[in-house]
N, C-alpha and C positions, 0 to 999 in steps of 0.2 A: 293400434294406438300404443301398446304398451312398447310395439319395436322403435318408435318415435322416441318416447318416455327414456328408453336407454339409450340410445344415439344419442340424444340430447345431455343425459348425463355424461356418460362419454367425453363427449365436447368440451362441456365444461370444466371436469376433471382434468384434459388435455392442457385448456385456455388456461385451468389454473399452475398447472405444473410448469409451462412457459410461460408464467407471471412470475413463479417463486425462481426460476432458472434464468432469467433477464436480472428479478432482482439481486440477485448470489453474484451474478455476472460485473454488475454495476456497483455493489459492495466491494467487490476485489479490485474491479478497474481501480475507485476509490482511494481504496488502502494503497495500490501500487504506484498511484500518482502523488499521494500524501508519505511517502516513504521516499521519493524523489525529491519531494520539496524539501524535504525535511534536511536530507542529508547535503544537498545543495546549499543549504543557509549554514547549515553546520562546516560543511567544507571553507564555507564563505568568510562566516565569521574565526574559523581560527586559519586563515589564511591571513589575515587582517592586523592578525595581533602580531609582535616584536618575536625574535628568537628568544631573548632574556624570558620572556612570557611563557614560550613553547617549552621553554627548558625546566621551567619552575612547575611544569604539568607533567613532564618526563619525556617531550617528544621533540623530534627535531624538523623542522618546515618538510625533510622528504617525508617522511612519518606521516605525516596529515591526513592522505588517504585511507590505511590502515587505520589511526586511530579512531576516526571517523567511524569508517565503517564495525571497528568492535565496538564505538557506547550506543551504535545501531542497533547492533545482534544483541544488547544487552536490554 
């Protein structure tokens, strides 16, 4: 009875360690799909605006990617 009692814990220890390792997994996916979005509308929207626009922010239409990406990292 009691080798049951620990198999069973076991288990469950296991089912919960690949509960929290699915959830970590699907927090990240998350983050990395919302990090896509993000810089996509960002790319979007100063793609959109005039050079006079781009210039008065200190960047030039090649720029855009770049700049994008460091109010990212920031």
């Amino acid at each position: 009875m009691a080798a049951n009692t620990h198999t069973a814990g076991t288990d469950r220890g296991h089912a919960i360690a690949l509960s929290i390792s699915f959830l970590v997994w699907i927090g990240a996916t998350a983050n990395a799909v919302l990090k896509t979005l993000q810089m996509a509308r960002m790319l979007s929207t100063l793609s959109k605006m005039s050079d006079d626009q781009l210039a008065q922010i200190g960047i030039l239409r090649s720029g855009i990617p770049e700049y994008a990406a460091k109010l990212m990292a920031d």
